[in-house]
C-alpha positions in Angstrom: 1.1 -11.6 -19.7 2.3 -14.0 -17.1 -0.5 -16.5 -15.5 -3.0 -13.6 -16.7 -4.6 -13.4 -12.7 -5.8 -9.8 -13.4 -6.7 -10.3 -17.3 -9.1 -7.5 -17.9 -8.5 -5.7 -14.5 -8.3 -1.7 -14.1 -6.4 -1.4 -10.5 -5.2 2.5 -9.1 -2.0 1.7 -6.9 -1.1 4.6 -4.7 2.3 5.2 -4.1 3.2 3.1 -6.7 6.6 5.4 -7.7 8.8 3.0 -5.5 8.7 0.7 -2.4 5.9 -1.5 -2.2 3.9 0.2 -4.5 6.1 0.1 -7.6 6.4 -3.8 -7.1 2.1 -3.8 -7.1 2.3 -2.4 -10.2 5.0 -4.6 -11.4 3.2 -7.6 -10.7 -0.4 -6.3 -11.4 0.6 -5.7 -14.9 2.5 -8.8 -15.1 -0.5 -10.9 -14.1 -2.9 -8.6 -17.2 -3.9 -5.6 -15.4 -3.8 -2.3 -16.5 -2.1 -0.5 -13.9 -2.6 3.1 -12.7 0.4 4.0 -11.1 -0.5 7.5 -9.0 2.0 9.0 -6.8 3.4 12.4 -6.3 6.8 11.8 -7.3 6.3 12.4 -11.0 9.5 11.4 -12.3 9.5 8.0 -10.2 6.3 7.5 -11.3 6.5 8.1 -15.0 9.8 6.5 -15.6 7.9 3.4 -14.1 4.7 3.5 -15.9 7.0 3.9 -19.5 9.3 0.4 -18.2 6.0 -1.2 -18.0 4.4 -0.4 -21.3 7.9 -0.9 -22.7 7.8 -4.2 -21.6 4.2 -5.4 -21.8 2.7 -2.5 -24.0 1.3 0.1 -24.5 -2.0 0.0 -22.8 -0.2 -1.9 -19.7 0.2 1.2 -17.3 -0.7 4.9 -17.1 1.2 7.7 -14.6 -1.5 9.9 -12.7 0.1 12.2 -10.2 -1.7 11.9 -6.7 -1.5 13.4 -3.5 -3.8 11.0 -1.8 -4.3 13.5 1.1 -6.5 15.8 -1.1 -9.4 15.3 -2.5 -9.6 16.9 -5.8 -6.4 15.1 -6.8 -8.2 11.6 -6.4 -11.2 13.0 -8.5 -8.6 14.2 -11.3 -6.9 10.4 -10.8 -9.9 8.5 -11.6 -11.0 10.7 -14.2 -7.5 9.8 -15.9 -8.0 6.4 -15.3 -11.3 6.3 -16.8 -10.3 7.9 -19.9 -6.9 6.0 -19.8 -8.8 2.9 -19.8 -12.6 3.2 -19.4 -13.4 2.0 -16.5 -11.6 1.0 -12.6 -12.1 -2.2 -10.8 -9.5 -2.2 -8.1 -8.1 0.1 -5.7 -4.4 -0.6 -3.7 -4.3 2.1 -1.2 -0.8 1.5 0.0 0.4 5.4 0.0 1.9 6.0 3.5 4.6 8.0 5.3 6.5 7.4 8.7 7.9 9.3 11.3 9.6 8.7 13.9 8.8 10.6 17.4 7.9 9.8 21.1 4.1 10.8 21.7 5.1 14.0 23.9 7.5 15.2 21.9 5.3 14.9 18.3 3.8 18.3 17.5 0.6 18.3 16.6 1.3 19.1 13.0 3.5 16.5 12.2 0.3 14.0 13.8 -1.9 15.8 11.8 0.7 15.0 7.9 0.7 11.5 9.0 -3.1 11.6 9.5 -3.6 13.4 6.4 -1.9 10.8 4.2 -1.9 7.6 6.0 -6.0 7.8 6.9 -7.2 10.2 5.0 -5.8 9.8 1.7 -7.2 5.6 2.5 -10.7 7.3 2.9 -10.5 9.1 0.4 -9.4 6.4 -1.7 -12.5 4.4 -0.4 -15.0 6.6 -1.1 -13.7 8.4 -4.3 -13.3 5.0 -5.9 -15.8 2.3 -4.8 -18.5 4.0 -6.7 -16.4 3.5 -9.9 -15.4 -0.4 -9.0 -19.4 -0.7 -8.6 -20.4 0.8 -11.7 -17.8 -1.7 -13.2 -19.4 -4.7 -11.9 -17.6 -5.1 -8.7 -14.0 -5.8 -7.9 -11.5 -5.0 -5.0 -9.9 -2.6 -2.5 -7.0 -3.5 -0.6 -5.8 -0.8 2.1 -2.1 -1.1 3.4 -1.9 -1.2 6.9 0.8 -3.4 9.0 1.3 -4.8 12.1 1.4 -1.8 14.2 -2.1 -2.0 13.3 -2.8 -4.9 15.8 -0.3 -3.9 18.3 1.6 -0.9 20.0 5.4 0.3 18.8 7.0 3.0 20.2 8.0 5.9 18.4 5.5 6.0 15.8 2.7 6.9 17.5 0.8 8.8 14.6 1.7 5.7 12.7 0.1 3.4 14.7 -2.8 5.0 15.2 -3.2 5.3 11.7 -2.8 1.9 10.8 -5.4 1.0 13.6 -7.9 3.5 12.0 -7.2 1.6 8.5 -8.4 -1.5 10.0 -11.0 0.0 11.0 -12.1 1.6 7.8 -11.7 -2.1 5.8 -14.3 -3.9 8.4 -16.7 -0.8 7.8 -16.3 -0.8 4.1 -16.3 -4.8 3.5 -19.6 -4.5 5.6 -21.1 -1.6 3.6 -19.6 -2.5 0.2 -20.6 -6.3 0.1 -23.6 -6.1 -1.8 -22.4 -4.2 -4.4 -19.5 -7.1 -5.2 -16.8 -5.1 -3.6 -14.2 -7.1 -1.3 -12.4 -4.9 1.0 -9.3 -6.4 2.8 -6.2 -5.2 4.6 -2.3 -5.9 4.3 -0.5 -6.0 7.9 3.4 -6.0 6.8 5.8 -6.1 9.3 9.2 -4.6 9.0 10.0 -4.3 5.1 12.8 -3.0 3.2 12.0 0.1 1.2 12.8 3.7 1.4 10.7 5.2 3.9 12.2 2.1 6.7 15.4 3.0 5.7 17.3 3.6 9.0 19.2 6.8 7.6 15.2 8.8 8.9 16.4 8.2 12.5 20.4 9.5 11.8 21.2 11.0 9.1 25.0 11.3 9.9 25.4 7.6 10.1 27.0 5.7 7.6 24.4 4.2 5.4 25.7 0.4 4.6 26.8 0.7 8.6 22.9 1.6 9.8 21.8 -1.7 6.8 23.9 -4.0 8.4 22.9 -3.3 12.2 19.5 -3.2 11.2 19.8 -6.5 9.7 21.5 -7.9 12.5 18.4 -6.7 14.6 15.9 -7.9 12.4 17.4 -11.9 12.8 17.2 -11.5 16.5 13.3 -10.0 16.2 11.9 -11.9 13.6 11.2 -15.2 13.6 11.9 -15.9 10.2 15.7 -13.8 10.8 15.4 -11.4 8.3 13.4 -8.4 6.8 10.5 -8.5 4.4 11.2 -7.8 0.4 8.1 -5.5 -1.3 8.0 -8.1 -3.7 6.5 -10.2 -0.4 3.8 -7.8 0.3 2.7 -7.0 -3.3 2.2 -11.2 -3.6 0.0 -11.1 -1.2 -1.7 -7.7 -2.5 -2.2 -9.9 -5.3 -3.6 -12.6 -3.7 -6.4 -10.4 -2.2 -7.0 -8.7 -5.8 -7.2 -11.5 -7.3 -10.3 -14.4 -7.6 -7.9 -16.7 -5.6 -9.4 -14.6 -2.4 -13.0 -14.2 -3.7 -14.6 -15.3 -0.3 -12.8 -13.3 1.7 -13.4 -9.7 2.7 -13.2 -7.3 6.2 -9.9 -9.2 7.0 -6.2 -8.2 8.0 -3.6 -10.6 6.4 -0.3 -10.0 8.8 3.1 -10.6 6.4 5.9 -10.2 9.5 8.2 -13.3 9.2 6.1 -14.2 12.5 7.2 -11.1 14.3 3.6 -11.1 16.1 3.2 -15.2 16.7 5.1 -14.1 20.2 7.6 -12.1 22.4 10.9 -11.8 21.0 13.6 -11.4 23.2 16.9 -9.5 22.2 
């Protein structure tokens, strides 16, 4: 199974159905991990979990559905996991949504979804799991936040403040979880192509491959680098920090922007 870097691993990936996610679980499995991929698009997510045993086997990947938001959904999901495979030793909290909304015009409900999922379903993830990755010996977390994280953007305010709360929550649970051999680290991404940055949220009307090519074109001018992040990118790196490549590092936020955030950008 590839260069084996997980051989032996047990890792939950949350919104692992497509995105990001999806290409976590793609590479986890590739690298010897069995791969729980938990989502709440069923379909998505089974269809994916039967490609991967299809092509690595049968005990590569198991579908668990998962609403990361509650909390007896991530108590049924590790259960799963456990009897799936008999034990978990890594967690990839990378479920998130997006909207887009000034500050004063963002009802407090629509705060209180992206709350829900983005920073709750990560605590969640923390505290329902960690027990398990200790009772396995140790092993890792990695939360997905991104570079709004370290830095304001407007329009996403509940976003943002999210992604700064996540942050918060890996420095508190490297600190806590340390002794018990659990390394706790964060993803930063910048702007990366999958569905939920797909510029059709903001207009519906427009023409799809019209919006894709302007936002292109506005991505060269922004980012360093002159073009927009693949998932494949980010789940390399998720890999990195899963893996025992990164096993003196914990608390920290790895940025992945093209060098977005290395200065001012002028359009």
């Amino acid at each position: 199974m590839g260069t084996g870097k997980l051989n032996g691993r047990v890792v939950i990936v949350t919104g692992a159905a497509r995105g990001q996610g999806e290409q976590e679980a793609r590479l986890f499995a590739a690298e010897g991990a069995k791969v729980v991929v938990a989502d709440v698009l069923d379909a998505q997510g089974e269809a994916l979990a039967k490609e991967i045993r299809e092509e690595l086997g049968e005990g590569a990947a198991e579908y668990v559905h998962l609403d990361v938001g509650r909390e007896a959904d991530w108590q049924a999901a590790v259960a799963a996991a456990k009897d799936a495979f008999g034990k978990i030793d890594g967690l990839v909290n990378n479920a998130g949504i997006l909207r887009f909304n000034e500050l004063v015009h963002t009802p407090l409900e629509e705060f209180q979804q992206v709350i829900q999922v983005n920073q709750v379903g990560c605590f969640l993830g923390i505290r329902t799991v960690a027990p398990e990755i200790e009772a396995a010996g140790g092993g890792t977390i990695v939360n997905t936040a991104s570079y709004t994280a370290l830095t304001g953007m407007a329009y996403v305010g509940a976003y943002a403040a999210t992604k700064h709360a996540i942050l918060g929550l890996t420095r508190v649970a490297a600190l806590e979880l340390a002794a018990k051999n659990i390394r706790v680290n964060a993803v930063c991404p910048g702007a990366v192509d999958t569905p939920m940055t797909d510029p059709a949220q903001l207009d519906p009307a427009a023409d799809p491959e019209a919006a894709k090519e302007a936002v292109a074109e506005l991505y060269k001018k922004l980012v360093p680098m002159g073009r927009i992040g693949t998932p494949r990118e980010i789940a390399a790196l998720a890999l990195f920090l899963t893996g025992d490549d990164s096993a003196y590092i914990t608390g920290q936020p790895f940025v992945i922007d093209g060098g977005w955030l290395a200065g001012v950008s002028v359009i």
